[in-house]
C-alpha positions as CSV (number, residue, x, y, z in Angstrom):
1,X,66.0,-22.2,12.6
2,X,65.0,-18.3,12.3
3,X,63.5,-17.1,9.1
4,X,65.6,-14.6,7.4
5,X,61.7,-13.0,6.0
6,X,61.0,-10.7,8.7
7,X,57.1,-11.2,6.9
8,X,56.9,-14.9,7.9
9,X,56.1,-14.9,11.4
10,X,53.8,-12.0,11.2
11,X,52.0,-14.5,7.7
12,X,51.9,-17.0,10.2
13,X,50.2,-14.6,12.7
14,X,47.8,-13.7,10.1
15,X,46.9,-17.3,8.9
16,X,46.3,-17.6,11.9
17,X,44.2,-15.1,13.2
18,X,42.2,-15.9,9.8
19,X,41.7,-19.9,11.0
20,X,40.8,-19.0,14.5
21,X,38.1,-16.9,13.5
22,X,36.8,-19.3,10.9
23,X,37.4,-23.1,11.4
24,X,36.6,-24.0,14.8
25,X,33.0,-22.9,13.9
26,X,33.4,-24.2,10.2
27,X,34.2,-27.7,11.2
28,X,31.0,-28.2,13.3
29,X,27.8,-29.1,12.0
30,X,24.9,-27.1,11.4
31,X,25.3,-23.9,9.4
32,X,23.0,-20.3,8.7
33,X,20.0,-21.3,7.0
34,X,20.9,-19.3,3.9
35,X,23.8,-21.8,3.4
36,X,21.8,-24.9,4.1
37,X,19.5,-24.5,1.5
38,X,22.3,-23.7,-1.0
39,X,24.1,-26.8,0.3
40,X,20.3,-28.8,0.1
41,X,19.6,-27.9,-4.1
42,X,23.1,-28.6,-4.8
43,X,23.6,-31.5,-3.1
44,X,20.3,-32.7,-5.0
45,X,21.7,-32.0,-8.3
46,X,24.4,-34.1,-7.8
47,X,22.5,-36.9,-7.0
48,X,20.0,-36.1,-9.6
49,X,17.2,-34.6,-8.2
50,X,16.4,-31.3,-10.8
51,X,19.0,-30.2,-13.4
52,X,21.8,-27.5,-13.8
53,X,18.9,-25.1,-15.9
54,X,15.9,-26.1,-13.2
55,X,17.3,-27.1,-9.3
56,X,15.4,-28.8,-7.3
57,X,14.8,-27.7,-3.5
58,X,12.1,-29.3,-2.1
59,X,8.7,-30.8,-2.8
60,X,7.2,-27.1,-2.9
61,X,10.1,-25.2,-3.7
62,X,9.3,-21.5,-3.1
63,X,6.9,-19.6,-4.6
64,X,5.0,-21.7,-6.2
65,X,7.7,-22.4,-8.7
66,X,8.0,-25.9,-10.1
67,X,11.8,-25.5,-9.7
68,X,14.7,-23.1,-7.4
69,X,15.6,-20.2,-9.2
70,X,16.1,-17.8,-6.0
71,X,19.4,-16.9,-7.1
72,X,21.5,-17.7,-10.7
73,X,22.5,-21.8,-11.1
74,X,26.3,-21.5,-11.8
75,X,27.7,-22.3,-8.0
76,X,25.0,-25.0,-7.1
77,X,26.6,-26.5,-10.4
78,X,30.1,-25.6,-9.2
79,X,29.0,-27.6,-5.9
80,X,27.5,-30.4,-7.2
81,X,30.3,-31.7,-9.0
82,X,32.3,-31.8,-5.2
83,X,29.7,-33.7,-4.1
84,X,29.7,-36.1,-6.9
85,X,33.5,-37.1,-6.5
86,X,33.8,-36.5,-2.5
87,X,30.1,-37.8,-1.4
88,X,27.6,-37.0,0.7
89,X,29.2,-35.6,3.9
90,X,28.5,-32.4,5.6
91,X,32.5,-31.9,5.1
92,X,32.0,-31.5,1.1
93,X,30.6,-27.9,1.8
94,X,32.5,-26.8,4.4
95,X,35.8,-28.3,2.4
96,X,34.3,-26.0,-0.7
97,X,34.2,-22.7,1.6
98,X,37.6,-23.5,3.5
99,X,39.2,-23.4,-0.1
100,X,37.2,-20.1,-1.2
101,X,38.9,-18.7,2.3
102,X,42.4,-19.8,1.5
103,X,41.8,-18.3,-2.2
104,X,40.6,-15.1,-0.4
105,X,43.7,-14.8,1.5
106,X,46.1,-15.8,-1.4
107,X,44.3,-13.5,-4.7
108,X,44.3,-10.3,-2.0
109,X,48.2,-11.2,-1.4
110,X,48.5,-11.5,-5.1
111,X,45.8,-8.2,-5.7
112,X,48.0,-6.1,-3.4
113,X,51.6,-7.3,-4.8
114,X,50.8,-5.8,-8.1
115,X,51.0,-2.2,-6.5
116,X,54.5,-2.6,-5.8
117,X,57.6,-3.0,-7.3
118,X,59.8,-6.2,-6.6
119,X,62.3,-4.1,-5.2
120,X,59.6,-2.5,-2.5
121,X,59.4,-3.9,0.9
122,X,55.8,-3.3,1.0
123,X,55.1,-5.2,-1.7
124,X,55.9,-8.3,1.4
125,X,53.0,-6.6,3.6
126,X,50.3,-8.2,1.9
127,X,49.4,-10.0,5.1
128,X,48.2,-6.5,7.0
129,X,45.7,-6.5,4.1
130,X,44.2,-9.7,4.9
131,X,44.4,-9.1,8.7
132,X,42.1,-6.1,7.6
133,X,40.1,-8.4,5.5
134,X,39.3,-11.2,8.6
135,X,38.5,-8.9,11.5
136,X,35.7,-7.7,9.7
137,X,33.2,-9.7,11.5
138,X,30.4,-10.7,8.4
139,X,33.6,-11.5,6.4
140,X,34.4,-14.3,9.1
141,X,31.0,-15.5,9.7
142,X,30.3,-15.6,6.1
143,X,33.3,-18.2,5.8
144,X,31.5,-19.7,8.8
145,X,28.6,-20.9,6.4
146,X,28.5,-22.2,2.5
147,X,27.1,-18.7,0.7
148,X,26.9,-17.6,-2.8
149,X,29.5,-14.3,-1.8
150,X,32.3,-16.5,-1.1
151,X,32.3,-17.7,-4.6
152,X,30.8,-14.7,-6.6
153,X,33.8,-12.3,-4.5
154,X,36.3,-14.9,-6.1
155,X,35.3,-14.6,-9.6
156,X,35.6,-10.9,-9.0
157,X,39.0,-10.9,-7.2
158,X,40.2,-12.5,-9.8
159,X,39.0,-10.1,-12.4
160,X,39.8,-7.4,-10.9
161,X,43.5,-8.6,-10.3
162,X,43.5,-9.4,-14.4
163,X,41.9,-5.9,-14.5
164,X,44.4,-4.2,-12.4
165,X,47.4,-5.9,-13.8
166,X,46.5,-4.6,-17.3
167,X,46.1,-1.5,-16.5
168,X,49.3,-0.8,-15.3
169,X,50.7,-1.5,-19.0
170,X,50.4,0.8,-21.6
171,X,49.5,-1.9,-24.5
172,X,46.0,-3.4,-24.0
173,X,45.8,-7.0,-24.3
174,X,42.6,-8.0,-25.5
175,X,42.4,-11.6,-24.6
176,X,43.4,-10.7,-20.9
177,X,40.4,-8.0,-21.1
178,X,37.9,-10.8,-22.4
179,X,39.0,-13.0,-20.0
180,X,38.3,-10.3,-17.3
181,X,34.7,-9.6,-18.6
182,X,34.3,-13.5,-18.6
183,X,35.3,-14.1,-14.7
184,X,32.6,-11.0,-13.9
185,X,29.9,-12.5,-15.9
186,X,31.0,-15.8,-14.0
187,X,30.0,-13.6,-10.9
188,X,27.3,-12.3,-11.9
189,X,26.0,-16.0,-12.9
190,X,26.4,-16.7,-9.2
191,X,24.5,-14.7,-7.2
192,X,23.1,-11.7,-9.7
193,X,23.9,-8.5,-10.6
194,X,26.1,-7.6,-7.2
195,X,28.3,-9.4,-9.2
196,X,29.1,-6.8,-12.2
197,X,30.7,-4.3,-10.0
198,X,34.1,-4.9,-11.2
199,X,33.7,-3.4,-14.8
200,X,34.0,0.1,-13.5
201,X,37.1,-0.7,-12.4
202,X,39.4,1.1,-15.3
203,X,36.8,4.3,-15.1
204,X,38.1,4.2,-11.1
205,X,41.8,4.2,-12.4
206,X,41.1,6.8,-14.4
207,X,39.5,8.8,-11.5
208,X,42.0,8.1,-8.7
209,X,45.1,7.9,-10.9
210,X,44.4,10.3,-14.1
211,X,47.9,8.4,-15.8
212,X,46.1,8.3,-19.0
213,X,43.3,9.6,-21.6
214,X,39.4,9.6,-20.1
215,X,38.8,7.7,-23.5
216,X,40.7,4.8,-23.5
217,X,39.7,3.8,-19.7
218,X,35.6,4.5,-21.0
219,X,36.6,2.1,-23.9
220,X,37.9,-0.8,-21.8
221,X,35.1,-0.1,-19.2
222,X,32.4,-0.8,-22.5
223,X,34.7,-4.2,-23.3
224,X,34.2,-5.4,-19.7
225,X,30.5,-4.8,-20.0
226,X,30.2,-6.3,-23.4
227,X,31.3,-9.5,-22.5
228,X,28.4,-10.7,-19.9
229,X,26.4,-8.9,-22.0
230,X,27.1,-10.8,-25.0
231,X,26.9,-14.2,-23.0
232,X,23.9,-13.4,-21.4
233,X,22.3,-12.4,-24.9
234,X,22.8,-15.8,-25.9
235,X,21.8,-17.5,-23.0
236,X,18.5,-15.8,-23.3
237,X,18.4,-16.5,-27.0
238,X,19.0,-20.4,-26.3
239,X,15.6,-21.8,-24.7
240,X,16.3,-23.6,-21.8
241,X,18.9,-21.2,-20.5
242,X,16.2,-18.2,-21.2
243,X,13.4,-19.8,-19.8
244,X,15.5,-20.4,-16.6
245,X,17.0,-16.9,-16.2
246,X,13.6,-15.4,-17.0
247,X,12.3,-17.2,-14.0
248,X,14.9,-15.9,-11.9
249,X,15.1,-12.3,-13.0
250,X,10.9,-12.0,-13.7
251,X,9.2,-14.3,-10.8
252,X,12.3,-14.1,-8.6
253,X,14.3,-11.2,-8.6
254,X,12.2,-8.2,-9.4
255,X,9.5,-9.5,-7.4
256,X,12.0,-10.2,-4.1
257,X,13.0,-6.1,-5.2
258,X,9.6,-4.9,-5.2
259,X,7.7,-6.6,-2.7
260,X,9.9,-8.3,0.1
261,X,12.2,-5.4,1.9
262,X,14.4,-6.2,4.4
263,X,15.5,-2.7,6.0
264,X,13.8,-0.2,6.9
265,X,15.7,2.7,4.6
266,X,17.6,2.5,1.9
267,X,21.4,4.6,3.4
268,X,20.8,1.6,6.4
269,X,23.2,-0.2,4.0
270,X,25.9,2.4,4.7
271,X,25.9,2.3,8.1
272,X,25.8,-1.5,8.3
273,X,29.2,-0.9,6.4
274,X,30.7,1.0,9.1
275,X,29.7,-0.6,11.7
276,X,31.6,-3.9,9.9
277,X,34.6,-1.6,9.8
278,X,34.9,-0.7,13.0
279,X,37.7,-3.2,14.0
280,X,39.7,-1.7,10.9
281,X,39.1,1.4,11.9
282,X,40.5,1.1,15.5
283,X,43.5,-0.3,14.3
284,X,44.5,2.3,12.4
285,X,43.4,4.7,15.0
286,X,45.9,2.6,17.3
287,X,48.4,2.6,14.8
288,X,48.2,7.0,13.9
289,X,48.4,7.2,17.7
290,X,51.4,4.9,18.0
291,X,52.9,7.0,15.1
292,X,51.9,10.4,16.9
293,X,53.3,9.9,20.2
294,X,56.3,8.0,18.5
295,X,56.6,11.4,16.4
296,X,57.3,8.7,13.6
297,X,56.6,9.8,9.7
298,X,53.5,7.6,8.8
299,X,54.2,8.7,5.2
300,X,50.4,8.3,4.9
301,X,50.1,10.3,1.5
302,X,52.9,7.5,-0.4
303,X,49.9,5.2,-1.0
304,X,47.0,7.9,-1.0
305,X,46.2,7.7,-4.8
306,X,46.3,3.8,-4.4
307,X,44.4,3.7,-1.5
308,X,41.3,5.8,-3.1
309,X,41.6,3.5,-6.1
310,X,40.4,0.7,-3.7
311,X,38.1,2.5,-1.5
312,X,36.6,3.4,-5.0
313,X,36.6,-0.5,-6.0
314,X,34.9,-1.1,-2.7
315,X,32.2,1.1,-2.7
316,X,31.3,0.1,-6.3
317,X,30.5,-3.1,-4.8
318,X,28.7,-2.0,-1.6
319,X,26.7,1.5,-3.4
320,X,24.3,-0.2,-5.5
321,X,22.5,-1.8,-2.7
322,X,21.5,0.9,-1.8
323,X,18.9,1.1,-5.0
324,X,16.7,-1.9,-3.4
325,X,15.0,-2.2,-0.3
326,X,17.1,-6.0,0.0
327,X,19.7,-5.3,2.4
328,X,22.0,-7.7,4.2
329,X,24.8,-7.6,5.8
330,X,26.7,-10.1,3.8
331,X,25.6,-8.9,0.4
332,X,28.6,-6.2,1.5
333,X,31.3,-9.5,1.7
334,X,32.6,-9.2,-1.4
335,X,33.5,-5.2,-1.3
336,X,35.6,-6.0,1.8
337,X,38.8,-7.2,0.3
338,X,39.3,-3.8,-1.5
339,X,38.0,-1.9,1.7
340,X,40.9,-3.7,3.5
341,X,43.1,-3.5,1.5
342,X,42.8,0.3,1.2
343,X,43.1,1.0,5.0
344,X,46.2,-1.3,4.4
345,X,47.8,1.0,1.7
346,X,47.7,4.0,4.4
347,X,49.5,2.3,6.8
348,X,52.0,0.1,5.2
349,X,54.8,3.0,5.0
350,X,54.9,3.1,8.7
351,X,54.6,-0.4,9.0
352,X,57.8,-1.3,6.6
353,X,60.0,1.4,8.2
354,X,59.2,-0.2,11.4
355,X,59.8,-4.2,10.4
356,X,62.6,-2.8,8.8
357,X,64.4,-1.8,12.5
358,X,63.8,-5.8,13.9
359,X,67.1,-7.6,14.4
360,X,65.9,-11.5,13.0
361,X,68.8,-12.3,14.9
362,X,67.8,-10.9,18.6
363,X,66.0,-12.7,21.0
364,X,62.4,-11.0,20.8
365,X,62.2,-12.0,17.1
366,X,62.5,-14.9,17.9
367,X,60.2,-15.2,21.0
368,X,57.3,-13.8,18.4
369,X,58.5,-16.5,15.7
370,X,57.9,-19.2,18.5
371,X,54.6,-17.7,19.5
372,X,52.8,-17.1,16.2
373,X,53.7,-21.2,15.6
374,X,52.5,-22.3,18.9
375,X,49.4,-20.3,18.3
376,X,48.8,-21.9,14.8
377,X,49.7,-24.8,16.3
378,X,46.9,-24.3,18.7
379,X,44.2,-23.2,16.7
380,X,44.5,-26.3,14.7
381,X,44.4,-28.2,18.0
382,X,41.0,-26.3,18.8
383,X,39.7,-26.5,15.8
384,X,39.9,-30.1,15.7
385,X,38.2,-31.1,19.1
386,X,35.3,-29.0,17.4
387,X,34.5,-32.1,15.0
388,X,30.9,-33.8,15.7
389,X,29.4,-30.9,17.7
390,X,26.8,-28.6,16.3
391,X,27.3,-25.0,16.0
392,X,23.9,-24.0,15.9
393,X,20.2,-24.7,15.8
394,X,21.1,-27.9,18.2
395,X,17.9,-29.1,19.1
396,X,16.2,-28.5,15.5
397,X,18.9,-30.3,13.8
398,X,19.3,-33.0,16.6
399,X,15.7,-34.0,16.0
400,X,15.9,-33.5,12.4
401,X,18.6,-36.7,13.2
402,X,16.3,-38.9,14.9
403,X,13.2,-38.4,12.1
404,X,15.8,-39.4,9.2
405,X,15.9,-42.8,11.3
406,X,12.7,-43.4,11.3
407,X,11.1,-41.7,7.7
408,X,12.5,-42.9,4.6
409,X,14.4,-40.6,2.3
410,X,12.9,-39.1,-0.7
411,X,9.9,-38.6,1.7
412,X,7.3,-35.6,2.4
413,X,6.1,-35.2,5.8
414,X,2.9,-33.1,6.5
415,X,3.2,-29.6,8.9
416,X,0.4,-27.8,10.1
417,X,0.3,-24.4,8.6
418,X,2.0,-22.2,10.9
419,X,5.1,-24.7,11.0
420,X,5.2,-23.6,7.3
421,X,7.3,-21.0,6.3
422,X,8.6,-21.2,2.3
423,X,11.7,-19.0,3.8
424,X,12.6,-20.3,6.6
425,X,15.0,-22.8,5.8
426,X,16.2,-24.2,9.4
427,X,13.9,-27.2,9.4
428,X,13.4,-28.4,5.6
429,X,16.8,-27.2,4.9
430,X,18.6,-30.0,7.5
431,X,16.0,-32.3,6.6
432,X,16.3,-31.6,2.6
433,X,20.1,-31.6,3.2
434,X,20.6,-34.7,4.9
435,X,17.8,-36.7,4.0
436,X,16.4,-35.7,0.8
437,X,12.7,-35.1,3.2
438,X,10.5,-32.2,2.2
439,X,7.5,-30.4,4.5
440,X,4.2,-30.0,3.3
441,X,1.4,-28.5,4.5
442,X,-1.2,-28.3,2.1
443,X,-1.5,-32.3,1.6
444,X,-1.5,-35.5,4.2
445,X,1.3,-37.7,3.4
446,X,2.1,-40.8,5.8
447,X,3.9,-38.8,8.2
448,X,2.9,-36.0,10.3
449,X,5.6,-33.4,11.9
450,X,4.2,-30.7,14.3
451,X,6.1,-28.7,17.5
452,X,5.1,-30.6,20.8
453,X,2.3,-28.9,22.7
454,X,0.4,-28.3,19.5
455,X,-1.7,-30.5,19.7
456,X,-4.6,-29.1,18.0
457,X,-3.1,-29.5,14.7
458,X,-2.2,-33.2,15.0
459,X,-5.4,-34.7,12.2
460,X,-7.2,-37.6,13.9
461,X,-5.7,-40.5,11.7
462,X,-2.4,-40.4,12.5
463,X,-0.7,-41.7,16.1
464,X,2.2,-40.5,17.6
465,X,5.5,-42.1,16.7
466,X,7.4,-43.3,20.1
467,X,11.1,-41.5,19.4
468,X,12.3,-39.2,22.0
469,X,12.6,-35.9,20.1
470,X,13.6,-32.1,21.9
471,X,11.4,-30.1,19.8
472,X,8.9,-31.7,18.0
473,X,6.9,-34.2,17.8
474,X,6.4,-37.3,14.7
475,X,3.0,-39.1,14.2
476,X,2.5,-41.8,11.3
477,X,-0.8,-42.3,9.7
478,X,-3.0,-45.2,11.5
479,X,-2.9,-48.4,9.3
């Protein structure tokens, strides 16, 4: 039977593209290291090990610090309760990040609908915006792994759709406004100050729209930054919550700002951001083309306001980094749904004109209907025979395997020095994650762990331990 929505197909195309580009690899084991240690100190708080205010990582944690304060508490909390009602398996955090990706996709359907009227066909186009969205290539690797952006960008979707939606009446309801300011100070408690971007949004309106008084839009702009203010002023009044976020913003935070770059200039972050929206950028370079040769009216200037409104969101949230030195590419993820959904807005007068010209009835539409389900269809297929394999970091983790077997969890294995590293998470973070073992190297604890052909580093008391490992090699501490 033919869907009379000449959307549906092309929603099925899109949710499909989205899984193809995300589950086959999300499904596997092994993930960046970023999003192993996130998995590793939440997983320990659900089983006990540190507390909501002070997380526990490993023996050493990093720095020094007698507890993990590298970024704000709220998602390892967030996470911790999934793992205390689904257990222990590597499937808890990558069911977590397959529902932040389906909320992506459904709050940018929702963010974009509230542009329209119900009697617009655009308002149904919401899928080119998350087409847009997924071929952004750090968007899809990001829902590859369990980071902090897929959670902080979902606080402040929704605020900004809360935001949006009240703007576009000319009463101000104040509990919606609170409740705003409360989903961006939910952001910000998830991975920092990235996450306050979305209280410029009514100064935007006002820029991109100029519908109303400079005043009022300044005055709901200082209501949206009252509210995390005001919760964070009592969190640092209370003292356990203080003495936690002083860690993170004084020994964590400004210290990672000063002292630990990672680019080499400050604009690098700009072009980083092109380079992601590149494959955007072809397609509506295809698409003007198309529309050129076609001599069609692209009607580009319907949606122009609209569209600065959310280049303006977007580059609220991607700007800033440019103030630090700490610049990576996924600190950019959650901008990208207002990018997309921009370079959307430009298009989607050519694009309804054009659906609106398909006979559902004729043969092709139909063809394409039986294509985009075979392809879902398919993808789901794919992404299933990708259970049990290991995306990444094979050997490492495959070893990392075969010591869990043999040293007992809760254990702390000594490294030599150079196998060390308090920031590289690729080793301790498997072994943290799925056996609760730490890596020391300043004491000697029953087990030694060193790469194989080092073996100037292996002490004299300890013998080797006879497992068959690919990369490194286990000794245990003569009786």
């Amino acid at each position: 039977m033919m869907p009379k929505n000449i959307n549906f197909p092309w929603w099925i195309l899109t949710v499909s593209i989205v899984l193809a580009f995300t589950l086959p690899v999300l499904v596997q084991d092994a993930m960046f290291q970023d999003a192993m240690l996130y998995s590793s100190v939440s997983h320990n708080l659900a089983i006990g090990i540190g507390t909501f205010w002070f997380p526990q990582y490993s023996t050493l944690n990093i720095a020094g610090i007698p507890s993990f304060h590298e970024q704000p508490p709220l998602v390892f909390g967030i996470q911790s309760v999934f793992y205390k009602v689904l257990g222990d398996s590597i499937y808890v955090e990558r069911f977590y990040t397959l529902l932040m990706l389906i909320a992506h996709i459904i709050l940018i359907n929702v963010l974009w609908k509230l542009n329209f009227n119900k009697t617009q066909q655009q308002r149904k186009l919401g899928w080119i915006a998350v087409t847009f969205w997924i071929l952004i290539p750090v968007c899809w690797w990001c829902f590859h792994n369990n980071l902090m952006e897929n959670t902080m960008s979902l606080f402040d979707l929704t605020a900004v759709i809360i935001i949006v939606q009240n703007l576009k009446k000319t009463s101000v309801n104040y509990l919606a406004w609170i409740l705003a300011g409360f989903l961006i100070f939910l952001a910000s408690f998830s991975k920092g100050l990235p996450g306050l971007f979305p209280i410029v949004v009514p100064f935007l309106y006002w820029i991109a729209e100029r519908k109303t008084g400079f005043k009022k839009h300044l005055l709901l702009t200082l209501l949206l930054f009252s509210i995390p203010a005001l919760i964070y002023t009592i969190l640092f009044i209370i003292p356990i919550s203080s003495e936690s976020l002083s860690i993170y913003v004084f020994k964590r935070l400004l210290v990672r700002v000063d002292s630990m770059p990672t680019s080499s200039y400050r604009l690098e972050i700009f072009w980083r951001l092109f380079t992601e929206m590149i494959p955007v950028l072809l397609v509506l370079f295809i698409v003007f083309v198309v529309g050129y040769f076609k001599k069609a009216n692209l009607a580009v200037r319907e949606n122009s306001k609209t569209a600065a409104f959310y280049f303006l969101i977007g580059l609220s949230g991607s700007t800033p980094l440019a103030l630090t030195m700490v610049q990576k590419g996924w600190y950019l993820v959650p901008s990208f749904p207002y990018f997309a959904i921009a370079a959307a807005m430009l298009i989607s007068p050519y694009i309804s004109k054009s659906l609106a010209t398909i006979d559902t009835s004729g043969r092709k539409f139909k063809i394409f209907y039986i294509v985009t389900i075979i392809l879902f269809i398919s993808v789901m297929v794919v992404s299933a025979t990708q259970f049990g394999k290991i995306s990444r970091e094979k050997d490492t983790l495959s070893d990392v395997y075969k010591i869990g077997k043999v040293v007992p969890r809760f254990s702390t294995i000594t490294v030599p020095e150079n196998l060390y590293d308090e920031y590289d998470f690729i080793l301790q973070g498997f072994l943290v994650r799925h056996f609760n073992i730490s890596i020391d190297p300043t004491k000697e604890y029953k087990y030694f762990l060193t790469e194989k052909g080092n073996t100037s580093a292996i002490p004299a008391q300890y013998r080797r331990v006879e497992i068959s490992l690919v990369k490194y090699e286990l000794y245990v501490r003569k009786e």
